[in-house]
N, C-alpha and C positions, 0 to 999 in steps of 0.2 A: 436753760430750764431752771425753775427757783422751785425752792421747795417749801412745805408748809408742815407743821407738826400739827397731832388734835388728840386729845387725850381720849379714851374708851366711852366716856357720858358724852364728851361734844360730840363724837361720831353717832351716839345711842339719839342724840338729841334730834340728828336730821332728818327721822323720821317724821316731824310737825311739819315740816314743809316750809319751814318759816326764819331758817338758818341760812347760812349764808353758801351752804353744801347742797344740791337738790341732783335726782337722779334723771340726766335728762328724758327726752321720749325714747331713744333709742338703746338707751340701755336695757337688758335682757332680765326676765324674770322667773327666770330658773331659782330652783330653792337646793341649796346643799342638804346631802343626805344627812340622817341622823348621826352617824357616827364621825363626819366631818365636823359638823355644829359639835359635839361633845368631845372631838381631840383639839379643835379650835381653842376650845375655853379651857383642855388640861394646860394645851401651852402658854393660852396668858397665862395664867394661874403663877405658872412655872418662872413668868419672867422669857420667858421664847421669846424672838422676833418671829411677827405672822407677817413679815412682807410689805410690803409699800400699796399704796394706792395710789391713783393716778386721776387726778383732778387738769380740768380745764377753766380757764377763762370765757364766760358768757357772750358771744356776738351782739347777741340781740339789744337792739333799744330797751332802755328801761332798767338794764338789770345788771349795771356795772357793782363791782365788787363782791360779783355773784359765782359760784364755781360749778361747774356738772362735775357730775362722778363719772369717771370715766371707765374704770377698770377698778373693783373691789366688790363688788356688789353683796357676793356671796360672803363672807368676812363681816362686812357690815350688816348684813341680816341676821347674822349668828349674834353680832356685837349686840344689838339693839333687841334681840330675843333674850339673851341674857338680863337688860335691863327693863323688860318691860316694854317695852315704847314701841311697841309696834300692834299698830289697831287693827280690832280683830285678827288674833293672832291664832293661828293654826296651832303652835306648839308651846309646852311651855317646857323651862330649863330648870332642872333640879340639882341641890348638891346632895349626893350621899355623905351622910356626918358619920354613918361608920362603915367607911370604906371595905369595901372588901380584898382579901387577898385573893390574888388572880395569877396563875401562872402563864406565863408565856405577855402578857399584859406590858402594855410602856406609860400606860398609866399612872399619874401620884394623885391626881381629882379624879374623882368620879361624878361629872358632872354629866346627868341621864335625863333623857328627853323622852314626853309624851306628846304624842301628833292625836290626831283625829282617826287616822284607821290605825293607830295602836297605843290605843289611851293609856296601857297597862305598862309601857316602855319596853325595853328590849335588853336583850342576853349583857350580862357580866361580862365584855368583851370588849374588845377596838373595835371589830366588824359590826359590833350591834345587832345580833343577832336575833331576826323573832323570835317569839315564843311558839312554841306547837300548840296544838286544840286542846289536849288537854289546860297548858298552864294557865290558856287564855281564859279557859271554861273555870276556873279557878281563879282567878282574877277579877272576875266578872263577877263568882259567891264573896271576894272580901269585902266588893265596892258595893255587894245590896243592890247589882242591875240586875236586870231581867232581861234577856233578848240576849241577840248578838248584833255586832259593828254591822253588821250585811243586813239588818231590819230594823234597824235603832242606831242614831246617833245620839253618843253619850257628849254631857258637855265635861269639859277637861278640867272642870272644878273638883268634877266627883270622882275622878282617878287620881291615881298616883302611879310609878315606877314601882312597880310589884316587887323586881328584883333586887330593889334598893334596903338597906335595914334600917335607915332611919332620914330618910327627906326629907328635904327644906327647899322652896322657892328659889332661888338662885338671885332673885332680885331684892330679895327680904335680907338678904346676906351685904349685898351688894350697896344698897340704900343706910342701912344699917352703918356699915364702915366709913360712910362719907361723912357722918354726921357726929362720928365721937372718935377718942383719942386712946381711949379704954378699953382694953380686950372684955374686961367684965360689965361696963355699959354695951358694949359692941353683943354680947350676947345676951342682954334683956329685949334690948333696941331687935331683936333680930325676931326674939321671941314673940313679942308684941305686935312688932308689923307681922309675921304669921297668924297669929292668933286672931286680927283684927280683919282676915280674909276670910272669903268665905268656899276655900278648900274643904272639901272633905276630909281629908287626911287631918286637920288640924284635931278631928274629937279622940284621936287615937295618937298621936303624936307623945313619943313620951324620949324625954331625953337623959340620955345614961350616963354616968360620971363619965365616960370613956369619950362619949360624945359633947361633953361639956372641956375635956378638956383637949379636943383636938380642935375645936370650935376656938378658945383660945389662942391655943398653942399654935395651929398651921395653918387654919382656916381666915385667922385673922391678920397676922400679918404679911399673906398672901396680897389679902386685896388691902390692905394698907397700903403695899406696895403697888400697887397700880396706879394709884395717885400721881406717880411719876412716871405713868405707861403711856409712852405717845406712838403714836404711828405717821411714820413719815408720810408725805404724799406729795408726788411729783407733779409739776404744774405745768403743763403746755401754756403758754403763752398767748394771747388772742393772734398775732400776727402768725401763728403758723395754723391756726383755724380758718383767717377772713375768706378762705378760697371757698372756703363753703356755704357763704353767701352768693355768690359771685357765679357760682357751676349752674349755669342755667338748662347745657344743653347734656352733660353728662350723666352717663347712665348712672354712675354711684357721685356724690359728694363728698369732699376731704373725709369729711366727718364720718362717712358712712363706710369708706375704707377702712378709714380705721377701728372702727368697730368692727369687723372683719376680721380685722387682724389681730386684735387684743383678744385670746382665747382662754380664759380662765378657767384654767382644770381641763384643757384641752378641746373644750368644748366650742362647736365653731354655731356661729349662725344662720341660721337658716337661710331659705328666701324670704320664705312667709313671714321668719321672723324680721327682717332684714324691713320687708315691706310693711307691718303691722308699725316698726321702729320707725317709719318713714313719716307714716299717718298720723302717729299719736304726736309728732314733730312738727308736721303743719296745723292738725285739727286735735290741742293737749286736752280740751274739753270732752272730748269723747270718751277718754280712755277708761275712766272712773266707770262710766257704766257700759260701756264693752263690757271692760272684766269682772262686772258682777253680775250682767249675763253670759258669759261664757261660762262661768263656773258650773253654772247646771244645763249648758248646751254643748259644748264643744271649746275646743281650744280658741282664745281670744282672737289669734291671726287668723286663722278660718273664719270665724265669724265676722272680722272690719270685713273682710273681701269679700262674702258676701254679701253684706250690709250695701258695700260701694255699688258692687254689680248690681245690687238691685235699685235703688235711689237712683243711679243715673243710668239705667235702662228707660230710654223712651217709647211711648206707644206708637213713634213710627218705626223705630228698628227693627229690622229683620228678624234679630234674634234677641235672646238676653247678654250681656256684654260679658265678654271673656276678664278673667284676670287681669289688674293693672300691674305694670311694671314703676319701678322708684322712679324712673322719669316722665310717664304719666301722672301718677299721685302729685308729684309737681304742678305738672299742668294742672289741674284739677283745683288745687290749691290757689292757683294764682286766678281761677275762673269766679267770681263772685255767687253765680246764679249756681254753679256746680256745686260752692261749697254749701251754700244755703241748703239744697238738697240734702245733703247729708245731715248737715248737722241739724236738720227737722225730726230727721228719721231716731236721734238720739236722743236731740230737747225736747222731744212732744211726747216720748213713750213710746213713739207708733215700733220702732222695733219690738219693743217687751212685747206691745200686744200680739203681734204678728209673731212673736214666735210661742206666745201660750196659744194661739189659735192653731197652730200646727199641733200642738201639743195634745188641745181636744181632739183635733181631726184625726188623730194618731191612734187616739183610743188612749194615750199618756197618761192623763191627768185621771186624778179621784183615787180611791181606797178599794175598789173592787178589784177581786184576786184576779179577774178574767182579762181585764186591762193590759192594753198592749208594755210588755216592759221593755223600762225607758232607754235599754242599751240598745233596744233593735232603731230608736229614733236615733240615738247616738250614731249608730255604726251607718245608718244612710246619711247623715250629715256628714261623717268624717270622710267614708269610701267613695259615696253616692253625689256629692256638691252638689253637681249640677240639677239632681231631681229635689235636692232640699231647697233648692234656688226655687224653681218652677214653685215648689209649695208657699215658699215665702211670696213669689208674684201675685198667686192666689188669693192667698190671707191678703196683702198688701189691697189689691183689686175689691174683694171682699168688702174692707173694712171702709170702702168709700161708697160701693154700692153692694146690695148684694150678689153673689154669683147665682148660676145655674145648676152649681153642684152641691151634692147634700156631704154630707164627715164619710159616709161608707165609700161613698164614689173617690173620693180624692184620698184616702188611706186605702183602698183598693187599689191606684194607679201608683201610689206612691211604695207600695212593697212590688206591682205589677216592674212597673221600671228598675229597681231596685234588684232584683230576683231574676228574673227573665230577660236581659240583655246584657253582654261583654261591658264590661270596662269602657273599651275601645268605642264602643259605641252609644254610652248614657247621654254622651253631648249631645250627637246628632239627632237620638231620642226628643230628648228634652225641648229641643229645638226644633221640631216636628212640632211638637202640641204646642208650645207656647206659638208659635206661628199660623194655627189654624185657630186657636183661642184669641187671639187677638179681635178677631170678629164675634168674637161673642164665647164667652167660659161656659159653657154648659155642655152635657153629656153628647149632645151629635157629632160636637167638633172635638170634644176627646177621643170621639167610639170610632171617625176617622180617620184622627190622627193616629188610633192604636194600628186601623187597618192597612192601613198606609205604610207604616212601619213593619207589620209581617211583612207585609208583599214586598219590601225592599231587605227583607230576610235582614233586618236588625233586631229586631221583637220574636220571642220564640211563640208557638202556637202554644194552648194549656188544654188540657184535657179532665174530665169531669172526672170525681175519683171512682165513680163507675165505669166509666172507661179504661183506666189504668186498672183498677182489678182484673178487668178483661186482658189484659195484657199478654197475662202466660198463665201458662199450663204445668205445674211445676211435676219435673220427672225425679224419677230416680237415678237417671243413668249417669256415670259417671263421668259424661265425657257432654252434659247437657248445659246450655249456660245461659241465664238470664238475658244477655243481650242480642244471643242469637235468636229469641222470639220475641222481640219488642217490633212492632211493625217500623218498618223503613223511615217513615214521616215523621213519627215520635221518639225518634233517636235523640235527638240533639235535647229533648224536652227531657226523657228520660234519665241522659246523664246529668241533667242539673240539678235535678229533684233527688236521687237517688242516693248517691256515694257519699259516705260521711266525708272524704279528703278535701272534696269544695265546701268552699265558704256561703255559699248560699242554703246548701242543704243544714248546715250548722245552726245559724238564720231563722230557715224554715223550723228547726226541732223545739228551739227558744221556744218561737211563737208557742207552735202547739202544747207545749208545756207552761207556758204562761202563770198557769195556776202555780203548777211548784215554785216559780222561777218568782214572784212576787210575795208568797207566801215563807219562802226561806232567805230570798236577798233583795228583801224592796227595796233596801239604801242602796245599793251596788249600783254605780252607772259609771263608765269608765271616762264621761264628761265633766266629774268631778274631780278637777286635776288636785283641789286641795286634801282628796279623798284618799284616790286610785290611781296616782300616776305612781309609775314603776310597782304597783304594786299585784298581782296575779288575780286573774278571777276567781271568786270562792269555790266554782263549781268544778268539776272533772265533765270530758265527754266518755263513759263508760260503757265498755261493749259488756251487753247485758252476758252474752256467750263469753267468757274472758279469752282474751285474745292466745292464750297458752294452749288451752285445750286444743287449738286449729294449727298457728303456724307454731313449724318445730315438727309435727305427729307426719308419721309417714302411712296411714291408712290411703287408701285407695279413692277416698271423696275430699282429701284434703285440698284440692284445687276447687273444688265445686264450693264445699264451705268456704274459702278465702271470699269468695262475692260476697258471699253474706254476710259474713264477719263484718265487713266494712258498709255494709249499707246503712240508712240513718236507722228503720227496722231493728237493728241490733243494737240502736244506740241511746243512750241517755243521759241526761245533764242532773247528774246528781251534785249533791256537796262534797267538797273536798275530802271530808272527814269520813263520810258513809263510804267514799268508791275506795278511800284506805284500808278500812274496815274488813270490804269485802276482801280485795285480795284475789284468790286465783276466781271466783263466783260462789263459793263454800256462802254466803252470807245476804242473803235477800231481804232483810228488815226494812230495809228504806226503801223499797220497791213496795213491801206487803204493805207499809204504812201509808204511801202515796197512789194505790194503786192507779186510780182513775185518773189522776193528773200527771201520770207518766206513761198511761195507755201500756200499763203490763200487764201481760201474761202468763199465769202463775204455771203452764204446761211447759213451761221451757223449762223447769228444775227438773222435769221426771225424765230431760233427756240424759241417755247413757254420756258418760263424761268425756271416754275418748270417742267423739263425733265422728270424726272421720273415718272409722274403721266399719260404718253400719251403714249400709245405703237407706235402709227405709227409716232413722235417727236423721242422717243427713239432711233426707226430704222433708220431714217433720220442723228441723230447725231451719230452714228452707223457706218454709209453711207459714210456721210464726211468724219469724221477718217480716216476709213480706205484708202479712196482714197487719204487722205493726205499721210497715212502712205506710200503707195506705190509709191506714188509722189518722195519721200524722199527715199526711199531702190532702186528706177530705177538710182538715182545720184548716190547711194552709189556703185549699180553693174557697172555703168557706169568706175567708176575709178577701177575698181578690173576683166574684163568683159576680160581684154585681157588673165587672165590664162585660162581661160574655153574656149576660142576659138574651141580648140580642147582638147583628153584628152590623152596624153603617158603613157602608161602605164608601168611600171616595166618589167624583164623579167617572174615574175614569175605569174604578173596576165594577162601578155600577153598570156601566153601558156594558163592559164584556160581560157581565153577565146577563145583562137582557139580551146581548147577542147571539149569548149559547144559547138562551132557553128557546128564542126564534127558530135557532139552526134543528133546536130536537123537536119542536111543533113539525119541521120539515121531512127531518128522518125519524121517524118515532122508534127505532130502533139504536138511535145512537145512544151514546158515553157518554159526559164530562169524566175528565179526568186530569190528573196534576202528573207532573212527574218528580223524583226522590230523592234521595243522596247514594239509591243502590243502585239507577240505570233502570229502575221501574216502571211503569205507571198505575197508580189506585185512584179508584173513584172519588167522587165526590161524596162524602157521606156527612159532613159538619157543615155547618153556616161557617168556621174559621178557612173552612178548607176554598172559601172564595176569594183569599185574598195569596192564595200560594200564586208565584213568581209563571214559572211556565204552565199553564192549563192549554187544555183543547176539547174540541168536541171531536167522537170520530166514530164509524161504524167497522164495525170487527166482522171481518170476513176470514173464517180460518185463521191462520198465523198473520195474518194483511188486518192493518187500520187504516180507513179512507179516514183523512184527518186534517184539521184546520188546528194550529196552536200559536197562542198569543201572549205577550206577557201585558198587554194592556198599556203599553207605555206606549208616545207620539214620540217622532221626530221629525221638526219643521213640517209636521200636519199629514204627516203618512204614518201608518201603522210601523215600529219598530218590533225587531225580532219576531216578525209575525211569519208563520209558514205555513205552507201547504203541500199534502201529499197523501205517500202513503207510508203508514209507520208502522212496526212491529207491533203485534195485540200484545195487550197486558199478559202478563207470565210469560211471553217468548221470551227468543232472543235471537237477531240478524243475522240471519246464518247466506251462505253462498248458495245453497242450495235454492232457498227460495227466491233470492235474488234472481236464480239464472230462470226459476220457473215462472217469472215475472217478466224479467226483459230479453229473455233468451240468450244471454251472454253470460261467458264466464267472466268471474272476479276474483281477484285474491284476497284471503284473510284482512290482509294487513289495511285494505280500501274500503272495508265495510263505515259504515255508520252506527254508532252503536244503537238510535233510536228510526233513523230513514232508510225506507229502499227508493226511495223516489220524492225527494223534495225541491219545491220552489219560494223565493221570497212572495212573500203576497203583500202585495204594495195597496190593497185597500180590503176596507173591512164592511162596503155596500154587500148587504145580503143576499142581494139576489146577485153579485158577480161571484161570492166565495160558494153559494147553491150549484150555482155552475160548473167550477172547478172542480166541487167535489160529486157531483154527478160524471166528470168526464174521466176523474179517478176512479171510481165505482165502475165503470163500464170496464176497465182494465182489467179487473179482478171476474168480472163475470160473464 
């Protein structure tokens, strides 16, 4: 292994791309925290050694004498921030000329950094510490902005390092020293390249004997001596790389391994990244604009992989194409017609466009407060893939002809899928509709792909928020509880929408807030990784009742309030600083001033404080809740409200329903009805309620239903799980009793059925053979 020296400007230099050092595709593009970029540069400063880098020898044709970086990345981004040379650059590197004294500190430079979400720099520290709201709120009055980072981006001309006492560029310094011999030209030279920027700090800039002569004194013979600062860097050799030409059928390559294995600051690589490292290796032309639409979409590796999956999904495939693996991406690569796909969807734009067309369809895009914000687009792309895929097929399909769908219909199905189905189940989703849309993208074949999906119980059913008002009856007693009266059916719906601890209800509160949520943090979108990576959302989720008053109190309703306390009803998405403010709920200002766009109610402060000690306080907070809650699920059906319009059904649960409505022209007396997750059965009373799993028709005799039930499903051309008999009426339940008064036998507990006294397969579903049957059951009963 040989090694090679480079001094701190050649390393600064190989950001042109046009040196003889380049960072290959697989290299990772993690950014070092601020406080590592600024002990980075105390220790050059110092004379430190930062450690070796690790360069390779280029494989490729064309580009002998050419080296990848193999391992240093972070180092060299610090390096090359320091000088400048890095385009469009997110932060810039300051020196403080009058250092402060810091206890506990291992600092001798105070070289302080401003990024984009904290233009103002950070704490007199190692850790780097933010600044709190106030300092920030005062940093903001030195620099003459108006707003805040969460509705304004400032550009980083017009800040400075607030905590610094007297700033200087870092590269003003630096450029400065290369070019003279003289500590007192070195500090004209310094001044001047300042002066000739166009910082704002410069009209305020004033430099004090103290700082003129540490400028001198330490400042200067510091980087004089760097002159003779090289960093080593170790060189693998081409002959222990050529294997990774050569790995055609292995799942990782030389090369790829060991990127894996090089973990810088212990930090390992992903898949995603590993695979994003693969592509931008075969296809180096893409990468450039991936990552400047990723910045305002989603992470870069997210976004190739869908990009792939959608380019080479074909209109004969079954489904839209799953995830590539690095030995796929190969193939893919070596396939000509494959690669052209892609790299269309890159050279032509048609990505960009396809995903501002998501963007409109989103309700994303424009200045209006009411606008859907861009975290909730965010968070279905990052959680949701596979329904932001479907959207991208859309747009894609779209943009060559038009579809059948308007922006409401398809950002109605795209929070629909999003919101109302597991995890576990968005693929199979996803893969429904694009499967029945392939004949054609318009509303019938969405509206049966949705129904298709209840009846296979991956899709939850929604209810009208006039519905869900109906829900309960709210008591006072202490032993009463919200989910023991939500009917049977609407369980599964109710826990989704309800409880602030799931992620969907959280979701849903954004939207309905919107107005606050755009008007306090337009900038805020956690897709901007150049923005908001590792760094917190501005808002708090704030129980409007402070969660102290309830848990801890030992009153008598304190289980009863625990429901509430935690429903979204109780909950809101204020700013960090206001839900500080409030503290134990003493402080409602950012409620009284937002009212309408936080859907508050100003009757919750007249409740007594300790809650739980008053039943009819209880029910009161109770009261509010809930009519919050439903405040908030009427905005949420509001945007979702056009798929339930009407409901299309399938062809196969269209026929069981003409078949029931036959059977009750027969018995005018009969039912439709489903059964429930209690052992139930309820009526039919909704158009959604024809697409529930087990239905039947049946006539109620006493505790006895004469009864036909089916789930509408074939196998090999016979009715599946289809039955007939006679079953327990709605509100019973199978007792021996009537068993034995039915067939005159006894039976034991343990042989009951919890829904048949008497059932047979019913092997077909001709009307007048199941008319029969259930006449010959009928006759038993009477």
């Amino acid at each position: 292994m040989n090694d090679l020296f480079f001094s701190l400007r050649r390393i600064a230099s190989w950001t042109s791309g046009k040196t003889e050092v380049i960072l290959p595709a697989l290299q990772r593009g993690l950014v070092w925290k601020p406080n590592q970029v600024e002990l980075l540069w105390d220790s050059i400063l110092r004379g430190f050694p930062i450690g070796s880098f690790m360069l390779s020898e280029i494989v490729e044709v064309g580009q002998k004498g050419k080296y990848y970086l193999m391992d240093g990345q972070q180092r060299y981004n610090a390096i090359s921030l320091g000088y400048n040379t890095v385009p469009k650059a997110k932060a810039v590197l300051w020196m403080d000329l009058e250092p402060p004294t810091v206890k506990n500190s291992t600092r001798l430079f105070w070289i302080k950094t401003t990024t984009q979400p904290h233009p103002w720099g950070f704490k007199n520290d190692d850790d780097c510490s933010r600044l709190n709201t106030a300092e920030k709120r005062q940093a903001l009055n030195q620099f003459n902005l108006q707003g805040s980072i969460y509705n304004k981006e400032f550009s980083l001309k017009s800040t400075w390092p607030v905590e610094a006492n007297c700033p200087i560029p870092l590269w003003c310094l630096l450029e400065a020293s290369s070019s003279t011999e003289e500590a007192s030209t070195f500090l004209q030279e310094s001044l001047g390249l300042f002066w000739a920027t166009d910082f704002a700090y410069r009209e305020r800039f004033k430099l004090s004997d103290k700082a003129k002569a540490y400028m001198t004194e330490v400042v200067f013979p510091a980087l004089k001596a760097l002159d003779n600062y090289h960093i080593n860097c170790n060189l693998l050799p081409q002959k222990v790389l050529e294997s990774e030409t050569l790995a055609e059928v292995a799942e990782q390559t030389a090369l790829e391994v060991l990127f894996t294995r090089l973990n810088t600051g212990g930090t390992r690589i992903s898949r995603d990244d590993l695979n994003y490292s693969a592509i931008k290796a075969y296809w180096p032309s893409i990468k450039d604009v991936n990552d400047d639409l990723a910045e305002k979409y989603m992470n870069p590796s997210e976004l190739v992989m869908l990009a792939f999956r959608l380019a080479l999904t074909d209109d004969n495939d079954k489904c839209l194409r799953n995830e590539f693996s690095i030995r796929q991406i190969r193939s893919i690569a070596r396939d000509d017609d494959e690669r052209k796909k892609i790299e269309s969807f890159y050279n032509t734009h048609l990505l960009e466009r396809i995903l501002f067309k998501i963007d409109k369809w989103l309700g994303v895009t424009g200045d209006e407060v009411m606008r859907t914000p861009s975290i909730l687009r965010t968070v279905i792309a990052r959680n949701s893939p596979d329904v932001y895929l479907l959207l991208m097929y859309f747009a894609y399909k779209d943009l060559q002809s038009s579809i059948d769908l308007n922006p409401s219909g398809i950002k109605a199905l795209a929070f629909y899928l999003h919101w109302f189905t597991s995890d576990n189940d968005k693929r199979f989703c996803v893969q429904e509709i694009f499967s029945r849309c392939k004949k054609g993208i318009n509303y019938e074949n969405v509206l049966k792909g949705i129904s298709c999906l209840m009846h296979k119980c991956k899709l939850l059913q929604v209810y009208k928020p006039e519905e869900v008002r109906g829900f309960v009856e709210i008591k006072q007693s202490h032993n009463w509880r919200v989910w023991n009266n939500i009917p049977a059916p609407a369980r599964d719906f109710f826990n989704r929408v309800f409880w602030y601890r799931n992620s969907e209800p959280k979701e849903m509160l954004l939207f309905a807030e919107r107005e606050y949520i755009n008007t306090h943090f337009a900038n805020y979108d956690p897709a901007r990784q150049d923005m908001w990576a590792e760094y917190n959302r501005p808002w708090d989720f704030d129980h409007i009742v402070a969660r102290n008053r309830i848990v801890g109190k030992w009153g008598g309703h304190r289980e009863y309030d625990k429901v509430w306390l935690d429903s979204i009803g109780n909950i809101a998405a204020i700013s960090f600083e206001s839900n500080r403010s409030k503290n134990d709920g003493s402080d409602y200002s950012e409620y009284h001033a937002n009212k309408d766009s936080l859907d508050y109610d100003a009757s919750v402060e007249s409740l007594k404080y300790d809650v739980t000690y008053y039943p009819e306080v209880s029910q009161q907070f109770a009261q509010i809740t809930y009519n919050r809650f439903c405040k908030i699920y009427s905005k949420v059906y509001d945007a979702i409200c056009v798929l339930f319009e009407q409901m299309v059904l399938p062809n196969n649960l269209q026929s069981r329903k003409g078949l029931f409505n036959k059977l009750i022209q027969k018995f005018p007396n009969a039912i439709v009805h489903f059964a429930a997750s209690d052992e139930n059965d309820y009526l039919v009373t909704r158009e959604q309620d024809w697409t529930r799993q087990w239905m039947g028709v049946g006539i109620v005799k006493g505790d006895y239903m004469i009864c036909f039930e089916w789930t509408a499903m074939f196998q090999e051309g016979k009715p599946q799980n289809a039955e007939i008999g006679i079953r327990k009426a709605p509100g019973t339940i199978v007792t021996k009793e009537n068993m034995k008064l039915l067939t005159g036998e006894e039976v034991a507990d343990d042989s009951l059925n919890h829904y048949w006294y008497i059932c047979e397969d019913c092997n077909s579903i001709d009307l007048d053979y199941i008319i029969e049957k259930m006449d010959n059951y009928l006759s038993m009963i009477l």
